[in-house]
C-alpha positions in Angstrom: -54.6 -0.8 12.0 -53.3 -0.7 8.3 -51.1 -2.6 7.3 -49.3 -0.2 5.2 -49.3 3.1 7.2 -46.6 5.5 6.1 -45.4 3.6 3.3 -45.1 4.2 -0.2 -45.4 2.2 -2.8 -44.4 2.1 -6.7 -46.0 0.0 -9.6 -46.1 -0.1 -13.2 -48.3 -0.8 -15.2 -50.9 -0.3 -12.8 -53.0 1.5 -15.4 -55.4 -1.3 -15.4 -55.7 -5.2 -14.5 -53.7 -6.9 -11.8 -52.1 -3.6 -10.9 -54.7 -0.6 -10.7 -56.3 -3.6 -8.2 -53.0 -4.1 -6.4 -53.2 0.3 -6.6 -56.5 0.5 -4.8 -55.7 -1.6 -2.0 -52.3 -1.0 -1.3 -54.2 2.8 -1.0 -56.7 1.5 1.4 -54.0 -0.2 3.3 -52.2 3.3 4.4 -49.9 3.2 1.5 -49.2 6.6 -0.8 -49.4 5.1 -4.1 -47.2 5.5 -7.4 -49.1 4.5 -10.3 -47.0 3.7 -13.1 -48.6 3.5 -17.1 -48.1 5.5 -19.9 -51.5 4.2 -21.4 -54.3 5.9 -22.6 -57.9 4.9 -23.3 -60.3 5.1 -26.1 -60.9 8.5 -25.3 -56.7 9.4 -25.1 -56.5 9.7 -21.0 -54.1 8.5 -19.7 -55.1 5.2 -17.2 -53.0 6.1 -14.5 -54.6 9.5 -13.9 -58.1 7.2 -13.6 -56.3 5.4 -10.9 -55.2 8.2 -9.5 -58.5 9.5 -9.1 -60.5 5.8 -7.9 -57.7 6.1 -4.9 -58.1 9.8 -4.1 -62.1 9.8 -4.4 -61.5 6.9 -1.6 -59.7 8.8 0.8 -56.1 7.6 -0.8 -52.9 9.0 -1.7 -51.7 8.7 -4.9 -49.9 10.1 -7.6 -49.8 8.9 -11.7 -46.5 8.7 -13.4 -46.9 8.6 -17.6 -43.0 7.7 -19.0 -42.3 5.1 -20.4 -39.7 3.4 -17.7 -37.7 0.8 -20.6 -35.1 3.0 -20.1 -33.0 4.5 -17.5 -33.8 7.7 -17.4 -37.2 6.7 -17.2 -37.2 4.5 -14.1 -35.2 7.3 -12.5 -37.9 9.7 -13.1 -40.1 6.9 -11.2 -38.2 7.0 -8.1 -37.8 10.6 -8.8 -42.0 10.8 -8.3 -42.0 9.0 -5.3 -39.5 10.6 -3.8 -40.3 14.4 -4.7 -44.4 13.7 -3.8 -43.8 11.5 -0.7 -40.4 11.4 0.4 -39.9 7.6 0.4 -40.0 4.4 -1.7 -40.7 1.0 1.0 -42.3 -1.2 -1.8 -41.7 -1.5 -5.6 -43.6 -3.7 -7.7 -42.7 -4.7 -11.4 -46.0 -5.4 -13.3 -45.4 -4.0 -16.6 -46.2 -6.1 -19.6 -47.0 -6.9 -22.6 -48.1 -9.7 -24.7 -46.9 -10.4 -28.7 -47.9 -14.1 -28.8 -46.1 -16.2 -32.1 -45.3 -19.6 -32.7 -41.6 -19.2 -32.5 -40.6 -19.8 -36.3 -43.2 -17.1 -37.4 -41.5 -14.5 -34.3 -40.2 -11.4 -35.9 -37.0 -9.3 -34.1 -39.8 -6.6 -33.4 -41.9 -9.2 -31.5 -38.9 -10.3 -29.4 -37.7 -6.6 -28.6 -40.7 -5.2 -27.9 -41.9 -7.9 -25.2 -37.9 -8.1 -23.8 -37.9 -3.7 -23.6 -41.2 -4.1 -21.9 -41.4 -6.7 -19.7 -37.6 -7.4 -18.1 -35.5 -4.8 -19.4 -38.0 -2.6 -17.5 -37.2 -4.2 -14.4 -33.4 -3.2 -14.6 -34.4 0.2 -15.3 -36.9 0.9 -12.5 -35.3 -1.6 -10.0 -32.3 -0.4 -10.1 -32.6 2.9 -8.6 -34.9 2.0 -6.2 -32.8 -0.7 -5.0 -29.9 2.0 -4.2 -32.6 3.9 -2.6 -33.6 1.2 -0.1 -29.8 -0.4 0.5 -29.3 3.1 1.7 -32.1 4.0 3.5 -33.4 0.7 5.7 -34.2 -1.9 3.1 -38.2 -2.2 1.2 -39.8 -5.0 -0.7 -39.6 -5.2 -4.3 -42.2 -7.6 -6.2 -41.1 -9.3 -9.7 -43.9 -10.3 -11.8 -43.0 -13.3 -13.8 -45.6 -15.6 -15.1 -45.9 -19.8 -15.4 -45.6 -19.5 -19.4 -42.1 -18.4 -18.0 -42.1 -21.1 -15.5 -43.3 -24.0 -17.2 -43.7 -22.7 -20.7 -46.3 -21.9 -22.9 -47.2 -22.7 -26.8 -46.6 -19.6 -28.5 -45.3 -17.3 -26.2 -41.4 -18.1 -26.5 -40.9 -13.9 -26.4 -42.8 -13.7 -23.2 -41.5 -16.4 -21.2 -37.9 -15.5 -21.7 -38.5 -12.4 -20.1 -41.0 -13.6 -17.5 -38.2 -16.4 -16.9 -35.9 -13.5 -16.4 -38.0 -11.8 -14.0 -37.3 -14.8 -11.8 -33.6 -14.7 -12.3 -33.4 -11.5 -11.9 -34.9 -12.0 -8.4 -33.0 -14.4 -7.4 -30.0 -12.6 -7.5 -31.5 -9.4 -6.2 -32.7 -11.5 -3.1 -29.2 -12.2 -2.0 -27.8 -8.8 -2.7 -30.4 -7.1 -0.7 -30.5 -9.2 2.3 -27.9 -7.8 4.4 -29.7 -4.7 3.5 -33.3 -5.5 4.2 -34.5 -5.4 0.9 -36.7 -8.5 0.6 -37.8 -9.5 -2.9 -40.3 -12.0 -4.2 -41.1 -13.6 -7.5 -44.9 -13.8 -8.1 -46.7 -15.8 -11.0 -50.3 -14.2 -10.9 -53.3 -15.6 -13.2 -56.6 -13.6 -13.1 -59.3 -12.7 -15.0 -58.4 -9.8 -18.0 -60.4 -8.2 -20.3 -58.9 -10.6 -23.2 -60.1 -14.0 -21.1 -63.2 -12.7 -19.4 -65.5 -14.1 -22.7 -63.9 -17.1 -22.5 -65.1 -18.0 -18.9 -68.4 -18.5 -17.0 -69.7 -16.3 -14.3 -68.7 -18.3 -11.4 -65.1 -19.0 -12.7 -65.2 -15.0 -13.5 -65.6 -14.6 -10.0 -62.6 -17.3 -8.7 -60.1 -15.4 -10.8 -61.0 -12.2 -10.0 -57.8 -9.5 -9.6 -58.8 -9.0 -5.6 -57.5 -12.7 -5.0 -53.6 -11.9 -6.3 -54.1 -8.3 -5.0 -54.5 -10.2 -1.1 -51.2 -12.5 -1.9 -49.6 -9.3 -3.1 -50.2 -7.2 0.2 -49.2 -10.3 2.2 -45.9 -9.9 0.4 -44.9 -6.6 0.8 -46.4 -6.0 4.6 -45.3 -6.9 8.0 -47.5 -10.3 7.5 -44.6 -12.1 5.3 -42.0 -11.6 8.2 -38.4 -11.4 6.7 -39.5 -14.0 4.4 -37.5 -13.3 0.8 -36.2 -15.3 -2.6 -39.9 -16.9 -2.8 -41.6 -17.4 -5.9 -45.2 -17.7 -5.4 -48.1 -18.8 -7.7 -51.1 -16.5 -7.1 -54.9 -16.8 -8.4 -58.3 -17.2 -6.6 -58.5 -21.1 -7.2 -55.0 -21.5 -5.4 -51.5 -20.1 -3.7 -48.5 -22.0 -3.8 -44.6 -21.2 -3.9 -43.1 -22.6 -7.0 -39.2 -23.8 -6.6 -36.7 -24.9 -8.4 -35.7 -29.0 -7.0 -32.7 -31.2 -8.0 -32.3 -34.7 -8.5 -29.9 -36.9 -6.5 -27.6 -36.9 -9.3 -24.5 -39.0 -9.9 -20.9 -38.3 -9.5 -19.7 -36.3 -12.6 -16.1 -37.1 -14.5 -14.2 -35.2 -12.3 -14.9 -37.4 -9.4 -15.3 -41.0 -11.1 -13.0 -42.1 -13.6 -15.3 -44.2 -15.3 -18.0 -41.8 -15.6 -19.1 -41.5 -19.5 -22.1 -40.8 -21.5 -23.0 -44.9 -21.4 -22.6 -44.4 -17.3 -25.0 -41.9 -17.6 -27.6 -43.1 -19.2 -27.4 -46.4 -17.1 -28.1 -43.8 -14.0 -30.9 -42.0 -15.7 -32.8 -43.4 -12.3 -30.7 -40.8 -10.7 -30.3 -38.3 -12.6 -33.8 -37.3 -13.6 -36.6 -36.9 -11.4 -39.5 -39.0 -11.3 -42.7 -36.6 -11.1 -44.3 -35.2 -14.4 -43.0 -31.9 -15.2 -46.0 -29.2 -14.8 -47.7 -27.6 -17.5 -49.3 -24.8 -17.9 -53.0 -26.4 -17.6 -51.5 -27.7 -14.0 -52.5 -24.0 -12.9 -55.9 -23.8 -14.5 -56.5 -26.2 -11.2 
């Protein structure tokens, strides 16, 4: 049986990449589809409508949505779609995204809007109604895209991991809001394969990060398969899956609680205050 019968799911920026993939199979799992991109190719089509037609010409449902949703109107016309074409919205999932990569000193205030309107400010937008949507009507899954640039951090792309970081925020909050609601909401760091790093790799590594690998992690998210699971952030490629979390330290009484606490007690306590492992890096993925 699919996994997804009767449900309907939203993405952005599922034009192309990571989520036309997550598009076609959420389609082939039962789900009516939302395909979110205001795009167009070389020829001046708009992506979304190609989507649109992979998923129908497979026996799909699904639907292409073209506004641009970094604003509010815009990600009320999204649920607006879904609602008007199928009636429901179970699964949202925040992929838009853009890249403007510059060391941060050379960064211009169009660089950092542009990536913020795109990427997080998006999310608010979009999420926002369809959250009211689902707290009022038996809960969904919504799907943040963050990235480990935001995570770990990532030469060059200061713009794009403050709002990938935010993505991750912003989930963390949204999975205690929604719980008493059944709205479960995840955190997801993908890597794949793009049309930007497929040069750069060999045939067999081409294959590893292929877009179907996240697109498996992603279904297991949003389906019946995760359980009541919520508030995980997972790392997703073909080479590996692995929830990413934030740990503490044991830590030391502050001032508050010890009078002799001071910046000399501190750093005689670094032992435990910091924690031992190496802090990962961005190549700790590329594993």
């Amino acid at each position: 049986m699919a996994l997804l019968e009767g449900k309907v799911a939203i993405i952005t920026g599922a034009g192309r990449g990571l989520g036309a993939t997550y598009a076609q199979l959420l389609a082939a799992e039962g789900a009516a589809v939302v395909v979110n991109d205001l795009g167009r190719d070389e020829n001046g089509n708009y992506t979304a409508e190609a989507v649109v037609a992979t998923v129908r010409e497979a026996g799909g449902r699904a639907v292409a949505h073209t506004q641009d949703i970094s604003t509010a109107e815009g990600g009320q016309s999204l649920l607006a779609t879904a609602l008007g074409e199928f009636g429901r919205a179970d699964i949202l999932i925040n992929n838009a995204g853009i890249l403007r990569d510059k060391s941060f000193l050379k960064l211009e205030e169009g660089d950092w809007d542009a990536v913020i309107k795109v990427n997080l400010k998006s999310m608010y937008a979009v999420t926002q109604p369809v959250f009211a949507w689902m707290k009022e009507n038996g809960g969904g899954v919504i799907v943040n895209t963050s990235s480990t640039s935001g995570l770990v951090g990532n030469f060059g792309q200061s713009n794009y991991a403050a709002s990938k970081c935010g993505a991750w925020g912003l989930s963390n909050v949204l999975a205690i809001e929604g719980a008493k609601f059944g709205v479960r909401v995840w955190t997801l760091a993908p890597a794949a394969v793009s049309a930007l790093t497929a040069p750069l790799m060999d045939e067999v590594t081409k294959a590893q990060m292929a877009p179907e690998h996240v697109a498996q992690v992603v279904l297991y998210m949003v389906s019946e398969l995760s359980g009541q699971r919520t508030g995980h952030c997972l790392f997703a490629s073909g080479q590996s899956v692995r929830e990413l979390k934030l740990l503490s330290a044991e830590g030391i009484p502050g001032g508050g609680k010890d009078a002799a606490f001071d910046a000399r007690s501190l750093a005689a306590a670094e032992d435990k205050v910091f924690r031992p492992e190496a802090a990962l890096t961005i190549m700790d993925f590329a594993k």
